[in-house]
LUMVEXTOR-188007 format. One record per residue (C-alpha): residue number from 1; x, y, z; residue in one letter. Coordinates in Angstrom, 3 decimals, padded with zeros to 6 digits. Each point is the difference from the previous one (the first is absolute). Layout:
BEGIN
> k,px,py,pz,r
> NUM,X,Y,Z,A .
...
This chain:
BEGIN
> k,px,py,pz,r
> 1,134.631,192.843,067.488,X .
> 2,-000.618,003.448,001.379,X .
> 3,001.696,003.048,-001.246,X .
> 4,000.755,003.462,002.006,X .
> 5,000.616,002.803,-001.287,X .
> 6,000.857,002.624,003.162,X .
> 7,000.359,003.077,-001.864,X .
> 8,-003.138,000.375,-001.739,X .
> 9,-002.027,-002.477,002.760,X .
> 10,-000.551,-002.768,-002.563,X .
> 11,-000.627,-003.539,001.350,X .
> 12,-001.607,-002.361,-002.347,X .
> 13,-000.302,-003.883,000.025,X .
> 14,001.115,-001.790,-003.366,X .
> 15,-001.873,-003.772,-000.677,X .
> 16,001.525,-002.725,-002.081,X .
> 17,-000.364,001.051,-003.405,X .
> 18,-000.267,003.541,000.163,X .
> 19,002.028,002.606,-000.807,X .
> 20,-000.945,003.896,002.022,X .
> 21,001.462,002.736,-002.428,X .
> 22,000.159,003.512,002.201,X .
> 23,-001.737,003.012,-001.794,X .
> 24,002.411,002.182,000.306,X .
> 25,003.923,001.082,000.230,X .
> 26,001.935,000.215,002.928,X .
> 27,003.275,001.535,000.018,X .
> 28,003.595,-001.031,000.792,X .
> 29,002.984,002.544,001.110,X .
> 30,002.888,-001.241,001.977,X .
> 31,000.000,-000.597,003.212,X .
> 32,-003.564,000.933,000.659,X .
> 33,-001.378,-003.677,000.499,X .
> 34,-003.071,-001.629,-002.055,X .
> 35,-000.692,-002.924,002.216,X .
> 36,-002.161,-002.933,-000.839,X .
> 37,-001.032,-002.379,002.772,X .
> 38,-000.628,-003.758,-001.048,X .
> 39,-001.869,-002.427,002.586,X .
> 40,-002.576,-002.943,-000.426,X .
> 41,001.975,-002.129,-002.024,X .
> 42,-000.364,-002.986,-001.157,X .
> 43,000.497,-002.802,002.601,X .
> 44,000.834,-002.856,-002.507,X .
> 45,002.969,000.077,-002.714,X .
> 46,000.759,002.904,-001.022,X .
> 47,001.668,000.264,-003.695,X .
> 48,000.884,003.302,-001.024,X .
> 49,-000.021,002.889,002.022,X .
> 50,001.390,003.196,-001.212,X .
> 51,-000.252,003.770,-000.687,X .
> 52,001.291,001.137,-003.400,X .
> 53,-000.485,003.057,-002.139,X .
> 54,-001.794,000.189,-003.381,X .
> 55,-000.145,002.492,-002.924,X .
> 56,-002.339,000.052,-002.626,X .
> 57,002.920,-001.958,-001.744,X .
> 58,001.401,-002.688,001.938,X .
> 59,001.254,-000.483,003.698,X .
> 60,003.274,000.808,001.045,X .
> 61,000.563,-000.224,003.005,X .
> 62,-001.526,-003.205,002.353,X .
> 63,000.603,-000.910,003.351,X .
> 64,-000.688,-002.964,001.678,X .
> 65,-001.078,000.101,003.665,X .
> 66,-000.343,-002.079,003.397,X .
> 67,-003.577,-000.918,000.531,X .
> 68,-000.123,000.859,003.089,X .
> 69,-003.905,001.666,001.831,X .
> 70,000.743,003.975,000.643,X .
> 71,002.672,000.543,-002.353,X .
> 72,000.804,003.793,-000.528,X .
> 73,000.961,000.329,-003.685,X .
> 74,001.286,003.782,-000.553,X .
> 75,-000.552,000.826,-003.940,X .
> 76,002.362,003.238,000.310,X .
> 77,003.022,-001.489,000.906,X .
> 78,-000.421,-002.965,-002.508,X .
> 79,-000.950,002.089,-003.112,X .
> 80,001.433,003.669,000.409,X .
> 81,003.379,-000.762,-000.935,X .
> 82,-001.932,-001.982,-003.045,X .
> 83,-002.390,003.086,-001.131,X .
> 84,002.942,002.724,-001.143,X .
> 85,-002.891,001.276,-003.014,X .
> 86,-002.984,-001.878,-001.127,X .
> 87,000.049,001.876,-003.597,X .
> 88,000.442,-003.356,-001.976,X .
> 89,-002.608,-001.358,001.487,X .
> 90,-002.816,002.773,-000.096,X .
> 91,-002.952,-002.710,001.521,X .
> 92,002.048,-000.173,002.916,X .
> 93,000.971,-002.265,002.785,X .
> 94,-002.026,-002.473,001.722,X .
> 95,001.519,-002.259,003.281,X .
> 96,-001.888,-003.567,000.138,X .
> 97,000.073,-001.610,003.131,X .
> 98,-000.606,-003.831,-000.920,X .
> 99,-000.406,-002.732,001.634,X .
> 100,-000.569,-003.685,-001.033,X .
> 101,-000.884,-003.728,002.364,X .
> 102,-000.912,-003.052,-000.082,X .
> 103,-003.182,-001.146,001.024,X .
> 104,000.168,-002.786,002.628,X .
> 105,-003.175,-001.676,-000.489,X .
> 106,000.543,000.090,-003.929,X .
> 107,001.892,-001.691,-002.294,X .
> 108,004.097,001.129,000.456,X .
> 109,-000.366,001.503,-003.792,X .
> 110,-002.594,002.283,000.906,X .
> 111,001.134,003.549,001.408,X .
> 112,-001.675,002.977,000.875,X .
> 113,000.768,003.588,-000.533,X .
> 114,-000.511,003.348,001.907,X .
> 115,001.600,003.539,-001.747,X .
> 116,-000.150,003.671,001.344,X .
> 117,001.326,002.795,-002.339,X .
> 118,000.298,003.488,000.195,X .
> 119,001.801,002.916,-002.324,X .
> 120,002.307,001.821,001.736,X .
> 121,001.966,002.991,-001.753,X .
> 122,003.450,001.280,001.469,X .
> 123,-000.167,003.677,000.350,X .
> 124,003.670,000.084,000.421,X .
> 125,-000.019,-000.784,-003.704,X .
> 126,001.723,003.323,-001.990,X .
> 127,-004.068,-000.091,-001.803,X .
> 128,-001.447,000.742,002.583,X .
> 129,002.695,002.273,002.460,X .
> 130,-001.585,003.147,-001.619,X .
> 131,-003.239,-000.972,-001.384,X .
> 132,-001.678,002.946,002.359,X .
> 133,001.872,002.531,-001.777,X .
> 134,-001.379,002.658,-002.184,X .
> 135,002.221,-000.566,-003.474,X .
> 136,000.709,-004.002,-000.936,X .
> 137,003.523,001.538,-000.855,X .
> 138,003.696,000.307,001.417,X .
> 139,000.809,003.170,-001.574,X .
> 140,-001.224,003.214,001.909,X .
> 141,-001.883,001.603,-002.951,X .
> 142,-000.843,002.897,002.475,X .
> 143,004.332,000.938,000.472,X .
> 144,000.319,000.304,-004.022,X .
> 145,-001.101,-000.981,-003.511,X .
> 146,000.871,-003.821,-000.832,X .
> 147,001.779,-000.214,-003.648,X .
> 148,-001.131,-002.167,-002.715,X .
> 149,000.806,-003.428,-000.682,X .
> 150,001.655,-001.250,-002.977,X .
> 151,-001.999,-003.117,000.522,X .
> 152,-003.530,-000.176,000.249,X .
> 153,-001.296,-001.702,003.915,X .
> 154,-001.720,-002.939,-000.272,X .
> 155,-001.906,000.280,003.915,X .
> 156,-001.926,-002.209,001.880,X .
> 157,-001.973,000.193,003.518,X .
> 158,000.219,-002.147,002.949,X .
> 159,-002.579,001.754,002.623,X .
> 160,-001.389,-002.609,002.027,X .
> 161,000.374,-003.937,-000.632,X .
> 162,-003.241,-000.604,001.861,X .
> 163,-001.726,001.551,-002.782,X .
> 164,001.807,-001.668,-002.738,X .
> 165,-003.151,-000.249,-002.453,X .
> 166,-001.220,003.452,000.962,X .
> 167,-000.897,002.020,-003.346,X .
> 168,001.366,003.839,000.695,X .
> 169,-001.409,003.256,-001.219,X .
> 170,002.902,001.593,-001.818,X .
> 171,-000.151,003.769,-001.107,X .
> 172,002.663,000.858,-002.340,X .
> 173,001.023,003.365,-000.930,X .
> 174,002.530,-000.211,-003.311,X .
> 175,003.032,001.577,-000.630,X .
> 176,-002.150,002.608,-002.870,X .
> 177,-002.478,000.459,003.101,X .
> 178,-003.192,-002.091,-001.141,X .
> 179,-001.222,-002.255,002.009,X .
> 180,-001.890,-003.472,000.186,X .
> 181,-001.194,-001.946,002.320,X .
> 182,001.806,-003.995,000.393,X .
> 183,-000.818,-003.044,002.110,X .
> 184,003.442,-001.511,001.615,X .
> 185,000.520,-003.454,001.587,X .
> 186,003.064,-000.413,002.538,X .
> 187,002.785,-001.993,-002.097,X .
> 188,-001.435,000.647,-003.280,X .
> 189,002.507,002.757,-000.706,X .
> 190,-000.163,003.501,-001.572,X .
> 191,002.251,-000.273,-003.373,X .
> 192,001.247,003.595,-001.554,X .
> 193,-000.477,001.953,003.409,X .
> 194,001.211,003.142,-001.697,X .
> 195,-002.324,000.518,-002.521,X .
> 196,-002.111,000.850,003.837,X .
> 197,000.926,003.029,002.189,X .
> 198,-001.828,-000.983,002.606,X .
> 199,-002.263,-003.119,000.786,X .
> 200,-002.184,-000.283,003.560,X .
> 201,-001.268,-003.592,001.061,X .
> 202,-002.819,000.171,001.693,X .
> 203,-001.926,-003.014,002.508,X .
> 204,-003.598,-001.111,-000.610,X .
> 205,-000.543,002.787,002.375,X .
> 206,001.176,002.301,-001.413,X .
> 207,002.571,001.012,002.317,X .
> 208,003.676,-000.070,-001.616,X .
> 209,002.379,-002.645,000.155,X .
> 210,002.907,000.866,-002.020,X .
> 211,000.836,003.818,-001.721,X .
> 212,003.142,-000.058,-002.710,X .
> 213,002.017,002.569,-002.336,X .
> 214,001.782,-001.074,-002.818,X .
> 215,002.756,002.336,-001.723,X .
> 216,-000.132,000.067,-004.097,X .
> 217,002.174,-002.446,-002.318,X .
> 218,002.419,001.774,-002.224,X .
> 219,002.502,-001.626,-002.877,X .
> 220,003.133,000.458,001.706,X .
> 221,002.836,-002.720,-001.549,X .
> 222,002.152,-001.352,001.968,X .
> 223,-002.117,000.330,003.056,X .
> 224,-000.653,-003.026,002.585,X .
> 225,-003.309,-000.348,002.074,X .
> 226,000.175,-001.744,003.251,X .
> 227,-003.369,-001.245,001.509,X .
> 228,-000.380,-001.282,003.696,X .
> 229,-002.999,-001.223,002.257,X .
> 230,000.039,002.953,002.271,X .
> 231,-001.397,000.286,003.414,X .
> 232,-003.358,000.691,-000.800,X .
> 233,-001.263,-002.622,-001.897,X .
> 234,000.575,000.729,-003.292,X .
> 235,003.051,000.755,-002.302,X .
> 236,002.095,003.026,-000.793,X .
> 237,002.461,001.034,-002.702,X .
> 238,003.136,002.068,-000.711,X .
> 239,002.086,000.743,-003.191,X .
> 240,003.778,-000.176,000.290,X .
> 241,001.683,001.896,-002.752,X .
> 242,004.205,-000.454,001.613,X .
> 243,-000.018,-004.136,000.483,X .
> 244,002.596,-002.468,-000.907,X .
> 245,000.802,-003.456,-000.186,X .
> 246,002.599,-002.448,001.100,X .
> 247,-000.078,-003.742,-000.220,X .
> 248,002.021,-002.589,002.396,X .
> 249,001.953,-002.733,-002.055,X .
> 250,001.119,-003.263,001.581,X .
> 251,003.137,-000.775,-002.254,X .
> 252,000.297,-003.969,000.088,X .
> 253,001.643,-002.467,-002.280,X .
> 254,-002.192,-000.295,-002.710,X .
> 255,-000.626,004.089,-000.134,X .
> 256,-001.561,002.679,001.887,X .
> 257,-004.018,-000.533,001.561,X .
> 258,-001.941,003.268,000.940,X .
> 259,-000.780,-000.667,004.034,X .
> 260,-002.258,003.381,000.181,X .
> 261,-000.525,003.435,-001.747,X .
> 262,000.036,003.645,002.125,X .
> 263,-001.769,002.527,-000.955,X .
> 264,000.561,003.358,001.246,X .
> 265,-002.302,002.785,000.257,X .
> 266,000.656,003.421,000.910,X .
> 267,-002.863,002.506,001.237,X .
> 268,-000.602,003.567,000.349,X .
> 269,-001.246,000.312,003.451,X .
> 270,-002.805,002.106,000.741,X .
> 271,-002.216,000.366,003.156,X .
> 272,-002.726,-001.609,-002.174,X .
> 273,001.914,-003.247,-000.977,X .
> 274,001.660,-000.148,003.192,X .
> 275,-001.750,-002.343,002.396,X .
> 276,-001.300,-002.569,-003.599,X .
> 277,003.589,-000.328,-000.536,X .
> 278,000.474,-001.341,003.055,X .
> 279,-002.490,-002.358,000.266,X .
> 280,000.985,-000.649,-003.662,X .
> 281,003.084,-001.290,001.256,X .
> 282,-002.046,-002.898,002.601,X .
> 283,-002.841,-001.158,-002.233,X .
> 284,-000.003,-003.365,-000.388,X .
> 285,-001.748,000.500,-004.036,X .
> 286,002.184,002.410,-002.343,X .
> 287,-000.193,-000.624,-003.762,X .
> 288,002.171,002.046,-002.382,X .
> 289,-001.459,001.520,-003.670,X .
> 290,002.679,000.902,-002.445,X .
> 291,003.065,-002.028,000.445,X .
> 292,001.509,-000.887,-003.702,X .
> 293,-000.365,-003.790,-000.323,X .
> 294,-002.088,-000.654,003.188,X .
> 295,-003.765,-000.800,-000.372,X .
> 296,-002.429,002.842,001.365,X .
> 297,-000.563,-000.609,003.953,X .
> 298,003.301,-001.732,000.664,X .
> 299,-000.088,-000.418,003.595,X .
> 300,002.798,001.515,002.181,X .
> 301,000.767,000.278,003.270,X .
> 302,002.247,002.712,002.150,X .
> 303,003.475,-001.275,000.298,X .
> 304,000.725,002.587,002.654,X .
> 305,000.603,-001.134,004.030,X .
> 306,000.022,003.930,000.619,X .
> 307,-002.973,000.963,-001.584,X .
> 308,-000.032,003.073,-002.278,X .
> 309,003.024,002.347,-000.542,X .
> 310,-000.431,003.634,-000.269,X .
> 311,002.597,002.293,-000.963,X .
> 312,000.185,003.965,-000.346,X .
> 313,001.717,002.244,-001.763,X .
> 314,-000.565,004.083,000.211,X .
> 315,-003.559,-000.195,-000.820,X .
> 316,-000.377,-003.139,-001.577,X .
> 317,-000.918,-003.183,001.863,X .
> 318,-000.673,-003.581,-001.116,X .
> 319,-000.718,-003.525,001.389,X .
> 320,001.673,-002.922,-001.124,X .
> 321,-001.343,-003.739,000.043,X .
> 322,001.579,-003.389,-001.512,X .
> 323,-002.442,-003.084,-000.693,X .
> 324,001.038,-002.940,-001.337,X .
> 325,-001.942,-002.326,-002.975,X .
């Protein structure tokens, strides 16, 4: 078979047997079309023919197609809604377009293959929405001082899933102002971010990929630390010191069953912590430090339909969010 690719001018021609792997990563954002053209099939049985998409895990999502010469298969509006964050899998996303026949002057056991694949990456994800920016943070460091955590940040990176093997330059500046120099590989993660003020990720080139502050830990008891996947790849952190707690109870016959838990967690509001709380409030990874009788990085999520809840008094303002574990 023969495989198009309009955007980028690719047309190559795929023999029994072979599989054509694309050097490269193309990217996917809704309704902006990624269009692969399929002609010079097979003309005896065809077996299999589909288009599915692959991580470096397993494949979730396949889907079977009708052979049929000049088919116009458009990888956007099969995978976006698929691709919300490709954090779990750091080595990224490849689409396989397979195809499998029979042979009509061989035995009807024997089949041949053909397979095209290609990495695509969504840039819709909430990794990569931001990923120009300056600071891999949601809190506006520039608008005020960020407080401390109670809870040391355990961080990770997610810069580019094309380069998921890539070994980064890391210069790291720590909180008593020495500094060292680290090597950093996308997904490996960055335990005890606090004991760094400030760490810069540099490419092979040199240039800078990713530039991140971290506030100091204090022993504050009591506290809560909420951490989320925030819009720029990597993960951010906030101590809640007025939180509570409130279970739901199912009362049946043979006694009451806990059906969910709300937690509670009130904010001073700031111009710095302003726009992370409410992205806070969407990300689809928050873990929770400090809840009595709940392992370390509990996962939560917001229970909210409105979002965050800010309230003022005189001079005092604070944001409000309920999650639910």
């Amino acid at each position: 078979m023969k495989v198009q690719v309009p955007r980028i001018g690719l047309n190559v021609d795929i023999a029994d047997g072979k599989v054509y792997n694309y050097p490269g990563c193309l990217s996917i954002w809704d309704n902006i079309p990624l269009k692969l053209i399929v002609t010079d099939l097979p003309t005896d049985i065809i077996v299999y023919f589909d288009v599915q998409c692959r991580s470096s895990l397993d494949s979730f999502y396949v889907a079977n197609l009708e052979p049929v010469n000049g088919i116009e298969i458009d990888l956007a509006s099969h995978f976006y809604p698929l691709l919300p964050a490709y954090k779990d899998r750091i080595a990224g996303y490849t689409v396989e377009l397979g195809l499998t026949h029979r042979v009509d002057d061989q035995p009807s056991t024997l089949v041949k293959t053909q397979q095209f694949r290609m990495p695509i990456m969504n840039l819709a994800s909430r990794n990569n929405i931001n990923r120009v920016s300056k600071y891999d943070t949601d809190f506006r460091d520039d608008l005020g001082r960020r407080a401390p955590l109670a809870h040391t940040l355990d961080d990770d990176f997610f810069i580019n899933s094309q380069y998921h093997d890539r070994v980064y330059d890391m210069e790291a500046i720590y909180q008593d102002g020495s500094k060292d120099m680290l090597t950093f590989v996308q997904g490996s993660g960055l335990p005890d971010a606090c004991q760094y003020k400030k760490v810069t990720i540099k490419n092979p080139d040199g240039s800078v990929a990713a530039v991140k502050m971290y506030p100091e830990e204090i022993s504050a008891c009591g506290a809560i630390t909420l951490k989320w996947l925030n819009s720029y790849g990597s993960y951010d952190a906030i101590s809640c010191y007025n939180w509570s707690t409130q279970p739901t109870i199912t009362q049946g016959l043979d006694g009451g069953t806990v059906t969910k838990r709300e937690l509670t967690c009130v904010f001073e509001l700031t111009e710095a912590n302003k726009f992370a709380l409410d992205v806070l409030s969407t990300s689809p990874d928050v873990t929770v430090r400090g809840l009595d009788g709940v392992p370390h990085d509990t996962k939560i999520r917001c229970s909210s339909t409105t979002g965050v809840k800010y309230t003022a008094s005189g001079l005092a303002r604070t944001a409000t969010l309920k999650f639910q574990y």
